[in-house]
C-alpha positions in Angstrom: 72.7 80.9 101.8 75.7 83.0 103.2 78.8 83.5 101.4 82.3 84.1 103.3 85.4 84.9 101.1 88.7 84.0 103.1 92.3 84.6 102.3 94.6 81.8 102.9 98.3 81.6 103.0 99.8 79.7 100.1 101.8 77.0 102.8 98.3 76.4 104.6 95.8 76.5 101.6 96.0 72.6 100.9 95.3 71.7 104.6 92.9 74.2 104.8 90.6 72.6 101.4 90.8 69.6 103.2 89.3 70.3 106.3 86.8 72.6 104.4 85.7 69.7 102.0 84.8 67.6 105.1 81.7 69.5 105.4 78.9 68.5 103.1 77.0 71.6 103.5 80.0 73.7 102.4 80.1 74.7 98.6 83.5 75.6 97.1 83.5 78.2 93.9 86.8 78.6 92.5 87.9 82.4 92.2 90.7 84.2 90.7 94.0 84.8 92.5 94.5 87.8 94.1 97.9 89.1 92.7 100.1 91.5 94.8 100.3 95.1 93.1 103.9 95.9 92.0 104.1 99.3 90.6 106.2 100.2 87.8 109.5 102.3 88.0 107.5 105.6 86.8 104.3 104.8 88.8 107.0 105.3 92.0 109.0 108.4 90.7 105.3 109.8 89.9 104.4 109.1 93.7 107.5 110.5 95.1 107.3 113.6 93.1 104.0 114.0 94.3 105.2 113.2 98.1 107.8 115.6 97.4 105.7 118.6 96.2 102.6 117.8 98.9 105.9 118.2 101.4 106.7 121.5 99.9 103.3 122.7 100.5 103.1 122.1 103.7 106.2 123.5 104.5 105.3 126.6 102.8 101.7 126.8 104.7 104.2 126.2 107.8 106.3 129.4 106.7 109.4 127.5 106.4 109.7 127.7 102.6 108.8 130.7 100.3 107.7 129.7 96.8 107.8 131.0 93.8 104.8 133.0 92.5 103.7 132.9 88.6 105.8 135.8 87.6 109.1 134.3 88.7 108.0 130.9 87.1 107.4 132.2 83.7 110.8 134.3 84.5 112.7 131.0 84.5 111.2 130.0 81.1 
């Protein structure tokens, strides 16, 4: 036996069981619902800190930006 996992829109997921049920050699399971990831307010500042320093990289690897080296860091401390 093969096994096919389909995603249905909500609107069409009635319709679609219907049609589906009208075969006899098809054999419904029920699953969990797939729920839509919604990160949480510090999840996204995390990411766009990260964004931000990966773009600062980059820049510096370009020679746009100089950075600051250890010594300077502590400096500011």
């Amino acid at each position: 036996m093969k096994q096919i996992t389909l995603s249905v829109p909500d609107r069409e997921y009635t319709f679609f069981i219907k049609v589906i049920k009208a075969f006899s050699f098809v054999k419904i399971e029920k699953t969990k619902t797939v729920k839509e990831f919604v990160p949480t307010p510090e999840q996204v500042e995390w990411v766009e800190g990260l964004k931000s320093a990966l773009e600062e990289v980059e820049e510096h690897q370009q020679g746009k930006k100089q950075l600051k080296n250890l010594d300077e860091l502590i400096d500011e401390l």
